[in-house]
FIZATI-650222 format. One record per residue (C-alpha): chain; x negated, y, z negated. Coordinates in Angstrom, 2 decimals. Each point is the difference from the previous one (the first is absolute). Layout:
BEGIN
{A {X Y Z}}
...
! end
This chain:
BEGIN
{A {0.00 0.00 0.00}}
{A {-1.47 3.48 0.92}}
{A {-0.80 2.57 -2.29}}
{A {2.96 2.19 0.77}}
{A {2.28 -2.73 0.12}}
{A {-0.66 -0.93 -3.68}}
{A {2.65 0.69 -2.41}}
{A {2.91 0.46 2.65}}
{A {2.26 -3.12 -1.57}}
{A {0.15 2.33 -3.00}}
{A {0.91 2.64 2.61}}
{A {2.64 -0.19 2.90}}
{A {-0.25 2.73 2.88}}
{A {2.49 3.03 -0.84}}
{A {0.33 2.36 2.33}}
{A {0.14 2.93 -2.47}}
{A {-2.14 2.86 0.35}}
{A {-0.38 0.00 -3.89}}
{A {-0.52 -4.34 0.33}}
{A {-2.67 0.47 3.05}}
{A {-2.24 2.24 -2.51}}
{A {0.88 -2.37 -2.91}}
{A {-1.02 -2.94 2.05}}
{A {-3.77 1.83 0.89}}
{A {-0.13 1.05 -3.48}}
{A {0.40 -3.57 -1.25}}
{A {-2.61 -1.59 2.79}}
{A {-2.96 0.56 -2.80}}
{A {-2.48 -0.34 3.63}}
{A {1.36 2.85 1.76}}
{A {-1.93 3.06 -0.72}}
{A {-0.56 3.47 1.41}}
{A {0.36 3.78 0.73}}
{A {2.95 2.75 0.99}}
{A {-1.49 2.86 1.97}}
{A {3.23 1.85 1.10}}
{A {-0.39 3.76 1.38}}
{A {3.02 2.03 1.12}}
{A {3.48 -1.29 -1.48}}
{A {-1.03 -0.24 -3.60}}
{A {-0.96 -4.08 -1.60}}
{A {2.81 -1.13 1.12}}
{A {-0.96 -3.87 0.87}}
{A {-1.95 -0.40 -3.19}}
{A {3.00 1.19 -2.66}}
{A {1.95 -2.94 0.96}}
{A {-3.07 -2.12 -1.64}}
{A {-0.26 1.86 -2.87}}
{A {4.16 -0.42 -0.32}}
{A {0.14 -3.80 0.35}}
{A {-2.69 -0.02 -2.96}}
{A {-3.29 -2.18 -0.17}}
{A {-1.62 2.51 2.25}}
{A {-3.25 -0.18 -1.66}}
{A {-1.04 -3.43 1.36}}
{A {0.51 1.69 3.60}}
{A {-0.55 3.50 0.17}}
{A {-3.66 0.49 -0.18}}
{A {0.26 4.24 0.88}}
{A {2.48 2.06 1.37}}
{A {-0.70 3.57 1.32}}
{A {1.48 2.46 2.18}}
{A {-2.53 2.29 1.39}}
{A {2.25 2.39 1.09}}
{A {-2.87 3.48 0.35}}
{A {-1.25 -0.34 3.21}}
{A {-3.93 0.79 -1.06}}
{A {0.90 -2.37 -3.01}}
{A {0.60 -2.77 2.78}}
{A {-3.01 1.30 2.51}}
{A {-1.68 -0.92 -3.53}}
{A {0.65 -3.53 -0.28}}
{A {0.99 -1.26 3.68}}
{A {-2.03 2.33 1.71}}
{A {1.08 2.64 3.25}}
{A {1.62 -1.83 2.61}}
{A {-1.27 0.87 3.33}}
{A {3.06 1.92 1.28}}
{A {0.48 1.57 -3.25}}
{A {3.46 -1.18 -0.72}}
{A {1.34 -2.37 -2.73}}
{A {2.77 -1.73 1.06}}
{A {-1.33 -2.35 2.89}}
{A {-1.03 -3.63 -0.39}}
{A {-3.39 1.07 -0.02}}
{A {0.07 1.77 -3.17}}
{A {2.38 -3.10 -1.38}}
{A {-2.43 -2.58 0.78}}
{A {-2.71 2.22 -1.87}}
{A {1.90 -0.16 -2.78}}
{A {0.91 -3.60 -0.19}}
{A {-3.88 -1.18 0.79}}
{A {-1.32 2.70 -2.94}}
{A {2.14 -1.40 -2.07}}
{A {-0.66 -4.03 0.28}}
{A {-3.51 0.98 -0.23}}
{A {0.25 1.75 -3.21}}
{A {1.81 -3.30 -1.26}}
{A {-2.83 -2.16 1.40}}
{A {-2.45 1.93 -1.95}}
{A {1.75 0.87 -3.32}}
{A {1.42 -3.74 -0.49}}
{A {-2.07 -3.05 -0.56}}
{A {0.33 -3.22 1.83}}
{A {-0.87 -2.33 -2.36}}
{A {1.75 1.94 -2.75}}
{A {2.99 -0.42 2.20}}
{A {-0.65 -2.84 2.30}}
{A {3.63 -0.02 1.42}}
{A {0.96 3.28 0.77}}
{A {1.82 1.03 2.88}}
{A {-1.05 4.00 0.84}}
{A {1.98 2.10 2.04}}
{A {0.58 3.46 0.52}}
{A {3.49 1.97 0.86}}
{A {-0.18 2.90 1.42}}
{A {2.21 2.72 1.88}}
{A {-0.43 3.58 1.16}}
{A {3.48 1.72 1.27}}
{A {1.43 3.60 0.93}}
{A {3.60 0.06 -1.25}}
{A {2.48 2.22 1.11}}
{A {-1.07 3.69 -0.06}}
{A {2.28 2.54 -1.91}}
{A {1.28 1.59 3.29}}
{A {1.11 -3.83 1.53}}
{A {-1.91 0.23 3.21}}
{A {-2.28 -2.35 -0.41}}
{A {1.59 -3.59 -1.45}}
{A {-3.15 -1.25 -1.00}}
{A {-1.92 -3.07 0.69}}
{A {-2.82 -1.99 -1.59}}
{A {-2.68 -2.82 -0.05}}
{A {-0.04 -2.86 -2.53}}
{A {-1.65 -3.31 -0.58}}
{A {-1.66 -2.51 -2.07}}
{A {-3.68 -1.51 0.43}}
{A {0.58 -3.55 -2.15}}
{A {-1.52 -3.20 -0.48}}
{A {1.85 -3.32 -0.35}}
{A {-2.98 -2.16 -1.17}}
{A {-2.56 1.51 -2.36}}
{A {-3.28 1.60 1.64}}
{A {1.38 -0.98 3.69}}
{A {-0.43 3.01 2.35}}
{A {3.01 2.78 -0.47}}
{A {3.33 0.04 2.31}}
{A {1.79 3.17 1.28}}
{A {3.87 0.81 0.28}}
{A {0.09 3.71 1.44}}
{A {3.31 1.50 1.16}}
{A {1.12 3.15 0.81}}
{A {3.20 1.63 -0.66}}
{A {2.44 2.67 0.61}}
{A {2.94 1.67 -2.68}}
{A {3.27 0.08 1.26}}
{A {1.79 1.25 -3.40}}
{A {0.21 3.64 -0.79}}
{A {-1.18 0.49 -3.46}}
{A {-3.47 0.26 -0.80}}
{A {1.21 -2.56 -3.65}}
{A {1.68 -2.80 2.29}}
{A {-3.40 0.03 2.19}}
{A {-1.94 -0.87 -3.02}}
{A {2.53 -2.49 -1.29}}
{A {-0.29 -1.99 3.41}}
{A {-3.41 -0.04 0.54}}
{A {-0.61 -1.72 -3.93}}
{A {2.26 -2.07 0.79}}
{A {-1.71 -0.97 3.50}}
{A {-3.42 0.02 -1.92}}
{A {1.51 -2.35 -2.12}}
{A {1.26 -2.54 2.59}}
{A {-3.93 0.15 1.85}}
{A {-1.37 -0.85 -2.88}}
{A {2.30 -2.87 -1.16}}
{A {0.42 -0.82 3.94}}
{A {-4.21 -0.44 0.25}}
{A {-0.41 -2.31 -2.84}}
{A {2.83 -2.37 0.59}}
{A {1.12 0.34 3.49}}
{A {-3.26 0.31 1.44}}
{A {-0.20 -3.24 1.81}}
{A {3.47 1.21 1.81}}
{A {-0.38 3.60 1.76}}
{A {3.48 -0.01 1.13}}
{A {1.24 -0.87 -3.54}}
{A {-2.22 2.35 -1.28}}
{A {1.32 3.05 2.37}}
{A {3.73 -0.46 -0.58}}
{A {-0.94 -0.33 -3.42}}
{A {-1.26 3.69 -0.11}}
{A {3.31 1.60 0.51}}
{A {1.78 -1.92 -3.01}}
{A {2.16 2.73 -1.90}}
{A {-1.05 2.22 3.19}}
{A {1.95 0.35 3.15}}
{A {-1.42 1.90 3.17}}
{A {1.81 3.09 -0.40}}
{A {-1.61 0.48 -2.98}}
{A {-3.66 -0.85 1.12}}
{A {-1.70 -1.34 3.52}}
{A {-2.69 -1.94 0.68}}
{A {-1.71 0.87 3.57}}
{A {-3.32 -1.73 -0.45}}
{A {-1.80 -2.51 -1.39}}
{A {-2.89 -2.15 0.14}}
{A {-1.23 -3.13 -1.83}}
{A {-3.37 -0.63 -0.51}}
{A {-2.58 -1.92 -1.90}}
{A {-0.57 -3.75 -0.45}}
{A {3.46 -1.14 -1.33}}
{A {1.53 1.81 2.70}}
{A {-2.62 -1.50 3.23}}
{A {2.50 -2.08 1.58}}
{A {2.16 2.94 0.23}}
{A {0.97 2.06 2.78}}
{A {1.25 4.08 -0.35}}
{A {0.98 -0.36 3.32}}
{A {3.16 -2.26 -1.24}}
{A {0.00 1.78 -3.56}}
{A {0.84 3.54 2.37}}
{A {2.53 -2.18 1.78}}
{A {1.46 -0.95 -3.57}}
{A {0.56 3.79 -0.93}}
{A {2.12 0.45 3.31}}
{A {1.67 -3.34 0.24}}
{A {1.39 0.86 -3.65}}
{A {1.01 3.19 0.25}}
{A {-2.76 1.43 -2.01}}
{A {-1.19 2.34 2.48}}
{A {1.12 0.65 3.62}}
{A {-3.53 0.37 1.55}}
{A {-3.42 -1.14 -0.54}}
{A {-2.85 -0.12 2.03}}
{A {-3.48 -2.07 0.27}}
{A {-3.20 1.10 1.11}}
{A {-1.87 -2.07 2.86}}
{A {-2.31 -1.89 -3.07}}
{A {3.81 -1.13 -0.98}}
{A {-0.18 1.76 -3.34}}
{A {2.92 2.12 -0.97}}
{A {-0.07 3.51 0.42}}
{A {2.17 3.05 -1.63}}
{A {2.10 1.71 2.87}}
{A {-0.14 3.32 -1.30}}
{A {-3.52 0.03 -0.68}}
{A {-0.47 -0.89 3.59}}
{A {2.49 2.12 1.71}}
{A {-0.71 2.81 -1.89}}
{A {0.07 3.42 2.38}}
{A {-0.97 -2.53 2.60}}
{A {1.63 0.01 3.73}}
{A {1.71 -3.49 0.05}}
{A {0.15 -1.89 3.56}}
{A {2.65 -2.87 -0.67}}
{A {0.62 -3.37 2.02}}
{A {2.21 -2.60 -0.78}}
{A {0.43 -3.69 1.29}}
{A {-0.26 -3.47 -0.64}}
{A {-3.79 -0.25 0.63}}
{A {0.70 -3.65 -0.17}}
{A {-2.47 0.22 1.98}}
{A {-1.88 3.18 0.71}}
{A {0.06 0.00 3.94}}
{A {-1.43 2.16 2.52}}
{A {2.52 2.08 0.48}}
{A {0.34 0.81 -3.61}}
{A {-3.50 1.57 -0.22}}
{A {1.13 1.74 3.23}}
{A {2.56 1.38 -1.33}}
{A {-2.61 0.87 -3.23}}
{A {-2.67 1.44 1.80}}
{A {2.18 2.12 2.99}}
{A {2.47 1.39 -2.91}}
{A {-3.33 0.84 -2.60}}
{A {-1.61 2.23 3.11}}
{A {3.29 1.48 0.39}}
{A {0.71 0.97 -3.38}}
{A {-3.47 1.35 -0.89}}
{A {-0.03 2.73 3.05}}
{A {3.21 1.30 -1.92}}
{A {0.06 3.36 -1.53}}
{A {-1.13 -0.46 -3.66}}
{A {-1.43 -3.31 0.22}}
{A {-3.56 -0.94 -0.61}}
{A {-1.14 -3.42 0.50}}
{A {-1.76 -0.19 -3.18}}
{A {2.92 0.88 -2.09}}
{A {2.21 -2.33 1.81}}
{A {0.84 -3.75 -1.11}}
{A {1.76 -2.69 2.11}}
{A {2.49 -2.63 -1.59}}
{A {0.94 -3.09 1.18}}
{A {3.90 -1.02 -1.34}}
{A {1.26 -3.09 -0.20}}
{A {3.74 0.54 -1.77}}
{A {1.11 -2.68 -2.71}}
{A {3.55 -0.94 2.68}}
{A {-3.42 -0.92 2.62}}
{A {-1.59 -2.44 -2.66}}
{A {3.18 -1.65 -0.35}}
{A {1.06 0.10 3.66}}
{A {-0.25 -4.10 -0.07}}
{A {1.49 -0.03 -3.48}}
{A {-1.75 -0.46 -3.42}}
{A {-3.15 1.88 0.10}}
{A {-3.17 -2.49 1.04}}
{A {-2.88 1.58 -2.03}}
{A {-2.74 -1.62 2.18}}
{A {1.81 1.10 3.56}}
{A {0.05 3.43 -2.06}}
{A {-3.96 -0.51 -1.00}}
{A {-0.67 -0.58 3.44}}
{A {0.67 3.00 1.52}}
{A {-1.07 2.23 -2.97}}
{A {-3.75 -1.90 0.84}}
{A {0.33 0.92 4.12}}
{A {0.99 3.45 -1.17}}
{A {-2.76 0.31 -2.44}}
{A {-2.51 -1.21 1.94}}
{A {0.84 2.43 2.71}}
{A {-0.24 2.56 -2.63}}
{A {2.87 0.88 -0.57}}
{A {2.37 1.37 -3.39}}
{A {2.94 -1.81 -0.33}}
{A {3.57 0.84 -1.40}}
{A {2.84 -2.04 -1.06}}
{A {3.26 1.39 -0.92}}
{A {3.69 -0.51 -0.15}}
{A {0.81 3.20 2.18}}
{A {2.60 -1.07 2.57}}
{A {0.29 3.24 1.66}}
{A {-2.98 2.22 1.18}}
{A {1.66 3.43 -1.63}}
{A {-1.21 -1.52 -3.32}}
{A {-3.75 -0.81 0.76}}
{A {0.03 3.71 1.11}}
{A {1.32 0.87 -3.12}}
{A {-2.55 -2.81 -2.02}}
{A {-2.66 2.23 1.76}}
{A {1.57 3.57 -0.52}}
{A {-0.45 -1.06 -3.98}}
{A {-3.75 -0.51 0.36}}
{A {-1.19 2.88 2.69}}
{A {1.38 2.86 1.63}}
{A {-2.42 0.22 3.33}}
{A {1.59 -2.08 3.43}}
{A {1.07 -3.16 0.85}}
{A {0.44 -2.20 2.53}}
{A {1.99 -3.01 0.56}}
{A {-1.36 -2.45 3.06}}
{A {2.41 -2.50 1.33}}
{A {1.72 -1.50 3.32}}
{A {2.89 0.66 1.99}}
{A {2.51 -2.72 -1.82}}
{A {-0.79 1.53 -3.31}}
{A {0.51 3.68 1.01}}
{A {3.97 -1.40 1.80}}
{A {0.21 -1.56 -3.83}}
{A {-0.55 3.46 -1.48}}
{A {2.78 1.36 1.96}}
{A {2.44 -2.64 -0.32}}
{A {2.35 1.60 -2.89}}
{A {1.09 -2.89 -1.12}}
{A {-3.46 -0.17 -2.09}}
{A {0.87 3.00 -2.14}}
{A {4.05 -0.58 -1.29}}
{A {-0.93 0.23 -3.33}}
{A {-1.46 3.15 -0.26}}
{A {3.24 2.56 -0.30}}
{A {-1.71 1.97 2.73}}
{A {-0.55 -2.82 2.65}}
{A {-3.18 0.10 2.66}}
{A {0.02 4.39 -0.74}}
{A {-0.60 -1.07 -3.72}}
{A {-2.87 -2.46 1.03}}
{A {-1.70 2.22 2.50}}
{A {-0.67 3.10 -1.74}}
{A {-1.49 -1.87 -2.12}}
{A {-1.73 -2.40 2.41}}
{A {-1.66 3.50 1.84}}
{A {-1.26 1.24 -2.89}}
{A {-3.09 2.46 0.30}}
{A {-0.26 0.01 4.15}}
{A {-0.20 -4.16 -0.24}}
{A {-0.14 -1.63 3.43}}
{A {0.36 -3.35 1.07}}
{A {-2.28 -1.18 2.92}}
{A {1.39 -2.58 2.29}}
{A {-1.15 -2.68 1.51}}
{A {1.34 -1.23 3.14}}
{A {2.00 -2.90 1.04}}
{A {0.15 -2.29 2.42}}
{A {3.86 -1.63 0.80}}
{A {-0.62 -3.29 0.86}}
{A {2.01 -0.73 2.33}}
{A {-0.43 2.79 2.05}}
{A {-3.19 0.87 -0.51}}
{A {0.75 3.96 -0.78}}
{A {-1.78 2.02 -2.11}}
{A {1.58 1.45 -2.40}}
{A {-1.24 3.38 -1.93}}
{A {1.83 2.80 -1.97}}
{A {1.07 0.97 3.46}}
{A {1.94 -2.76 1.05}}
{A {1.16 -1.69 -3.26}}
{A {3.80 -0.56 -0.63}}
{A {1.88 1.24 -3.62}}
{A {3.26 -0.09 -0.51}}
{A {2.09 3.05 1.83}}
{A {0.87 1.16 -3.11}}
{A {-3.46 0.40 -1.22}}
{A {-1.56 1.08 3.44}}
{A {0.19 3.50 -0.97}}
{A {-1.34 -0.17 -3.04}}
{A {-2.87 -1.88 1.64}}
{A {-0.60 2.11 3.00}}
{A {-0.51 2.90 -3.48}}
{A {-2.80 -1.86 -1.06}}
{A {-1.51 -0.72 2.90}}
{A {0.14 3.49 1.26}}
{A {-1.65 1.53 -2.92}}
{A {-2.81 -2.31 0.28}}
{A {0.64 -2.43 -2.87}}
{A {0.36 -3.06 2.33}}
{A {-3.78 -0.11 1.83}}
{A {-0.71 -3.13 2.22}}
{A {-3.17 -1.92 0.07}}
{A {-0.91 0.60 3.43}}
{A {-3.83 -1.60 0.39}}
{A {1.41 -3.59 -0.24}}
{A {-1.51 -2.73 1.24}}
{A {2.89 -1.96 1.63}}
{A {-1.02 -3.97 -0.13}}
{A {0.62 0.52 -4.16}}
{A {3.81 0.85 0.69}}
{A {0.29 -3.87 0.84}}
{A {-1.31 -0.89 -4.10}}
{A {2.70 -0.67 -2.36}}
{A {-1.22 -1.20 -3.56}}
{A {2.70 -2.73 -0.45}}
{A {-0.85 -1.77 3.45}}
{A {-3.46 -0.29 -0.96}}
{A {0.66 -0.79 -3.64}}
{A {1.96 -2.90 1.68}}
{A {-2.67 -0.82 2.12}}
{A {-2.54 -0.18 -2.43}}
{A {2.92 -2.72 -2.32}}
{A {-0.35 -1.94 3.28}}
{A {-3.38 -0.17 0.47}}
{A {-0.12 1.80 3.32}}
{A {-2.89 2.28 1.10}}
{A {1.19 2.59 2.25}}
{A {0.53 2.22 -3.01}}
{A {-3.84 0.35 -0.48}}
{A {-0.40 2.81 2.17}}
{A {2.83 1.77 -0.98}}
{A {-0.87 1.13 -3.88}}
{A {-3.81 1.91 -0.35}}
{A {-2.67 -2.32 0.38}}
{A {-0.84 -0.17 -3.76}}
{A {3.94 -0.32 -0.89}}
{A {-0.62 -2.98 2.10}}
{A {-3.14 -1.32 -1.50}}
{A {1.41 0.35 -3.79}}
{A {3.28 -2.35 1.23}}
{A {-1.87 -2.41 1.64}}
{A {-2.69 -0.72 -3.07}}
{A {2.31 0.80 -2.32}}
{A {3.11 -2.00 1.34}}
{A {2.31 2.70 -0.53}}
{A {3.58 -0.02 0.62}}
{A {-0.29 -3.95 0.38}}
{A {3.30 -2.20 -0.37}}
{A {1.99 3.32 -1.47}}
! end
């Protein structure tokens, strides 16, 4: 029986906030420090209610000065103090204090850890929500190298008080949740909003790291937070580790494709590449303060039923190896990615996408639940100058090109249409090269279940590599 599971007949698992802390307190193993700067010690109080705290809670400060913190955790290189950066700081300075202070073979089976969060509640005039870091560096096995849970969060309540009451409680459930539901990540992350709800608090990234946690993947943890309803974005970097979306979009010009990507073909980086030079010779946009994302909506993931996480895995490796950032979301309509965006930067956007998505757009029947129908949805889908650039397509039966020129709506949307495209918001990719309108993703994806090989020249010559070594897409 493991160290932390000693004592637990004595002790069945209550959900409780008050029973979480009880159960920690009572583990005579688990031992450690509270570093909380910004919403008061609000994790730690709920040990010191349950009682027996003095068998856990090794220190607990709140270095709330900012020279006081400089002090002990040193300057972060961007000067600012609520980041992950200046989190991680904390946590590490903190085990290592423990390390030092307490004696192995006085205390042969400790388990150290170290809680930590730094946050910005609401300010007094409600502009600014407020939004925060927090995590725990622990050990399930005395002396074996430290794990990492580090998530970051944003406030959805109103009052600066009911902030601090839901992040103790969240602190509370990430500390109970990494010492006994560590060996199930999933567990573990539902676990964190018990006694929460998501209007209350929201979870937009996270990342799992350290030796209990090397079988895991972020890439499926992201996919948790949207598949649950935690968050309704989140997006990946190309190494696959998760990323916060508005530290990345941040005052940045955002160039946005969806699709399947399932897999990435030629004609997808077509469309990538013609768009990107289209969008950076706009007025106001500078290529090296713009960022492309790749979408890939929850409704696509499912588009064969339950989500398969390895089909998923797939493409997020062809995308990442090409480079690329990746989102995944539950937006159904394109209006609220623009808005998603318009949260995180002001500067322009562009949307890249093909002829069938653009009729979509203008098909009213999309928007019947928004009391002011398709007008509702568009002025807030053309927000700040946004343009969409098109990508032609080929009928194939006749063998017609079809561009913004040509392209059919419904008669009672043609005017509204012909607005758009008049005032320049509708801007075709002209320099096409015309052998990748014949590439659609789900013929090769079925060629490549069938072992056929005429799909090899049609994805970039890498893409192709990657599937072939890797056996991607095989038998889904």
């Amino acid at each position: 029986m493991s160290i932390i599971a000693e004592g637990e007949k004595k002790f069945e698992e209550i959900t409780s906030v008050q029973n979480k802390a009880m159960r920690l307190n009572l583990n005579e193993n688990i031992y450690g420090t509270f570093a909380e700067i910004g919403a008061g010690q609000e994790t730690v109080r709920h040990f010191f209610r349950a009682g027996n705290a003095s068998g856990t809670v090794a220190k607990t400060l709140s270095a709330y000065d900012k020279d006081f913190s400089d002090a002990i955790y040193g300057i972060e290189d961007d000067g600012r103090y609520v980041t992950e950066d200046r989190l991680t700081s904390m946590m590490r300075y903190e085990t290592g204090l423990i390390e030092e202070r307490i004696s192995r073979l006085k205390h042969p089976n400790k388990l150290f850890f170290s809680y930590a969060n730094t946050v910005a509640t609401i300010d007094w005039a409600k502009k600014y929500k407020g939004h925060g870091w927090l995590g725990i560096r622990f050990q399930t096995k005395p002396g074996e190298d430290y794990s990492e849970i580090v998530l970051h969060v944003q406030f959805h309540e109103n009052n600066a008080a009911h902030q601090q009451i839901s992040l103790g409680i969240m602190g509370v459930n990430l500390i109970h949740g990494a010492f006994y539901h560590y060996d199930n990540p999933k567990k573990l992350l539902n676990h964190l909003f018990d006694h929460l709800n998501t209007d209350k608090i929201e979870i937009d990234a996270i990342n799992f790291t350290g030796p209990v946690f090397k079988e895991v993947d972020n890439r499926l943890m992201s996919l948790e937070l949207v598949k649950k309803g935690i968050t309704e974005a989140i997006m990946f970097a190309p190494d696959g580790n998760n990323i916060l979306p508005a530290s990345l979009l941040y005052k940045k010009n955002i160039l946005t494709l969806r699709g399947s990507f399932r897999p990435v073909t030629k004609v997808n980086m077509a469309m990538y590449e013609k768009s990107l030079e289209l969008f950076i010779n706009e007025r106001k946009v500078e290529k090296d303060n713009t960022i492309v994302i790749f979408e890939i909506t929850l409704s696509n993931l499912k588009g064969e039923g339950e989500i398969d996480e390895q089909d998923f895995l797939d493409r997020a490796d062809l995308l990442g190896s090409l480079g690329q950032t990746v989102m995944i979301s539950n937006f159904q309509e394109y209006y609220k990615v623009v808005e998603y965006f318009g949260q995180h930067t002001k500067e322009r956007m562009g949307l890249t996408m093909g002829v069938s998505t653009l009729q979509d757009i203008f098909d009213e029947r999309y928007y019947r639940h928004l009391s002011g129908g398709i007008l509702e949805a568009f002025g807030k889908l053309f927000f700040k100058s946004l343009k969409i650039y098109l990508y032609p397509l080929k009928d194939q039966e006749t063998g017609e090109i079809i561009t913004s020129e040509n392209l059919k709506v419904h008669p009672r949307m043609q005017e509204l249409y012909q607005y758009f495209k008049d005032n320049g918001r509708v801007v075709d990719i002209k320099d096409y090269d015309p052998k990748t309108l014949d590439i659609h993703s789900r013929q090769v994806h079925q060629m490549i279940r069938e072992g056929k090989t005429e799909w090899e020249d049609m994805l970039p010559e890498s893409t192709t590599k990657m599937i072939k070594e890797k056996e991607l897409f095989r038998g889904k």
